[in-house]
C-alpha positions as CSV (number, residue, x, y, z in Angstrom):
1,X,-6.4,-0.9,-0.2
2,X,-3.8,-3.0,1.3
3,X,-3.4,-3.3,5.4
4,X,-1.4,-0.7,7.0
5,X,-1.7,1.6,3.8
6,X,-1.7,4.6,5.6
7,X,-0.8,3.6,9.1
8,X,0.4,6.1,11.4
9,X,0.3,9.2,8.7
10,X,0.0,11.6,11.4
11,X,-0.3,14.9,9.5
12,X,-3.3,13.1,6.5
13,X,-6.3,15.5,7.3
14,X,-8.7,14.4,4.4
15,X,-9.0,11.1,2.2
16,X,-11.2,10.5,-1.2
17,X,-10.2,7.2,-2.2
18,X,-11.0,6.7,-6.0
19,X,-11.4,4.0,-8.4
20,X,-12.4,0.4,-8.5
21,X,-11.4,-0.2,-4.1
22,X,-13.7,-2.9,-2.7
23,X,-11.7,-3.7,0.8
24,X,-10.2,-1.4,3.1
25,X,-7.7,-3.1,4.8
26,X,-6.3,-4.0,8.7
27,X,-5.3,-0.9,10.2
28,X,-5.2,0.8,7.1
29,X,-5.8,4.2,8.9
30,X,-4.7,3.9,12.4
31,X,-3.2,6.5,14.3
32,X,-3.8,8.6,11.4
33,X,-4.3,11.3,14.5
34,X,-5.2,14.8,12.1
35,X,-7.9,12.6,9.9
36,X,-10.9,14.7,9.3
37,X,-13.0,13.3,7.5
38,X,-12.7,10.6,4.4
39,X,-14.8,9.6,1.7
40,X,-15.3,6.6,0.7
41,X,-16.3,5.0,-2.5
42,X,-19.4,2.6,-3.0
43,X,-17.5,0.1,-4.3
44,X,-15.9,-0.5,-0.8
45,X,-17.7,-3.9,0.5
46,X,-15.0,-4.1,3.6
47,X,-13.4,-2.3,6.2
48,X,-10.9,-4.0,8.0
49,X,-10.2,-4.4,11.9
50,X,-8.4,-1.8,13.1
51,X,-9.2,0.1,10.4
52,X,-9.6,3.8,11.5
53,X,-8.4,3.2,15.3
54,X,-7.0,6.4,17.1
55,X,-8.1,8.4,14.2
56,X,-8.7,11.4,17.1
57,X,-9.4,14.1,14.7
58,X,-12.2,11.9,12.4
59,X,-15.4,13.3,12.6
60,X,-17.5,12.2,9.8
61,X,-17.5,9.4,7.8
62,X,-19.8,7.7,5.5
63,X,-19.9,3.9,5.5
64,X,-21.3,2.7,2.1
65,X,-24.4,0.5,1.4
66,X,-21.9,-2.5,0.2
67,X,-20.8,-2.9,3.5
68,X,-22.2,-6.3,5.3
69,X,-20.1,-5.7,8.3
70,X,-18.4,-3.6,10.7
71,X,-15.1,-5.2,12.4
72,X,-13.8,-5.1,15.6
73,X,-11.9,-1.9,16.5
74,X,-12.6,-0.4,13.5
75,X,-13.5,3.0,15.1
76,X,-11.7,2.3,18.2
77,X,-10.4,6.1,19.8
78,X,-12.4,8.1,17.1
79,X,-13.0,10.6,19.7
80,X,-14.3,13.0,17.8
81,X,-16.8,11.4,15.9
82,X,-20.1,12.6,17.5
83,X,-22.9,10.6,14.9
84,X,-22.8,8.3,12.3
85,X,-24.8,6.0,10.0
86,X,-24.6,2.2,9.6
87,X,-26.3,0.8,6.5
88,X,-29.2,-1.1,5.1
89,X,-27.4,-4.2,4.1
90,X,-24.4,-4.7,7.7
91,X,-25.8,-7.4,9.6
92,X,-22.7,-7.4,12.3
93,X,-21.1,-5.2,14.6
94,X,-18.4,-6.9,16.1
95,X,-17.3,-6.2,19.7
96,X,-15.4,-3.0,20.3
97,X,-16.1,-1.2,17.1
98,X,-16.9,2.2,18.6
99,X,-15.3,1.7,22.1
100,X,-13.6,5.1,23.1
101,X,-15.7,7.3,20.8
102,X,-17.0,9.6,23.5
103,X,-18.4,12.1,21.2
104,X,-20.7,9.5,19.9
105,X,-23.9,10.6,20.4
106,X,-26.0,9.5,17.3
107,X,-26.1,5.9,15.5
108,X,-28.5,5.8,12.8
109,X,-29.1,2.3,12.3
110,X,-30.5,1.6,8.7
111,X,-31.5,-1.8,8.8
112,X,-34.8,-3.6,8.6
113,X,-33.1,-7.0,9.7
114,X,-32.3,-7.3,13.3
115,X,-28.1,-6.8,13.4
116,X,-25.7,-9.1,15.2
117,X,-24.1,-6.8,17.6
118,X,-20.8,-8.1,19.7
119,X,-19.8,-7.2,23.4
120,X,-19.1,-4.2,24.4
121,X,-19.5,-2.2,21.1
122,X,-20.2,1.0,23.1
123,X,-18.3,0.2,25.9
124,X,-16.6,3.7,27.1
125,X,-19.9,5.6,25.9
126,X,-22.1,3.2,28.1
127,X,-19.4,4.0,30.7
128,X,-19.4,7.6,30.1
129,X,-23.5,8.2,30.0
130,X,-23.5,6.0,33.7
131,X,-20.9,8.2,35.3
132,X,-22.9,11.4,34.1
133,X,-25.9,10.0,35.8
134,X,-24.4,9.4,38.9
135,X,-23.2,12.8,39.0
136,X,-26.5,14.6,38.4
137,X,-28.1,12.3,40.6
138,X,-25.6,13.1,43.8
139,X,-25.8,16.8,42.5
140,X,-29.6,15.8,43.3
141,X,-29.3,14.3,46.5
142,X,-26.9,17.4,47.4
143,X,-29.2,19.6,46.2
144,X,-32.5,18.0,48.3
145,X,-30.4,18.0,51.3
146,X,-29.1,21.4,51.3
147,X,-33.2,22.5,51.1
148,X,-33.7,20.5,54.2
149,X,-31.1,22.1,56.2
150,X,-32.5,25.5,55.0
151,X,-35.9,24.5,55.6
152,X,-35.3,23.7,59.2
């Protein structure tokens, strides 16, 4: 599949690519803001950068075993993908490749080999999670000082 196949379709909901594709290309899929969900073929060894960026809507997606790598900004903005499972046989993760997926809350991580992993893969997650924390803890704090003042 060619780069910029399906760039910007902004009303594509759900993809089943068939026959013989082994590379999904550059930003084949970005912006493509009402994708759902998109199946795609074992044959597919590649998924380009870019690849499914701003894809708001995308909430599952299966990644097959041919796949050796994931690129940088491939699931850039998937907001709405909450889990997802990376393969036996990709031995890199490049940097960015799930920034802005807030949702993200599972990564299964198939492999038995340790995996390359770039900067800031999880950045707005990591982010995310932090701020949470600081908010439960100063709901703490808040919470231990207002029983001291009743205490008293």
């Amino acid at each position: 599949m060619s780069n910029y196949a399906f760039f910007e379709c902004k009303a594509l909901s759900k993809v089943n690519i068939l026959g013989n594709v082994t590379k999904i290309g550059d930003y084949a899929f970005q912006s493509c803001e009402a994708l759902e969900e998109i199946n795609i073929p074992d044959s597919v060894t590649s998924i380009g950068t870019f690849a499914f960026k701003n894809c708001y809507s995308l909430t599952k997606i299966n990644i097959p075993d041919g796949v050796t790598s994931i690129s940088k900004y491939t699931f850039d903005g998937c907001s709405s993908l909450s889990e997802i499972t990376i393969p036996k046989n990709v031995t890199s993760i490049e940097r960015y490749a799930f920034e802005n997926c807030t949702l993200l809350k599972k990564v299964y991580l198939l492999s038995e080999t340790p995996v390359s992993i770039g900067d800031d893969i999880f950045i707005i997650v990591i982010v995310f999670l932090l701020f949470m924390f600081l908010l439960l803890w100063l709901k703490n704090i808040k919470a231990q000082m207002t029983g001291s003042i009743i205490k008293i």
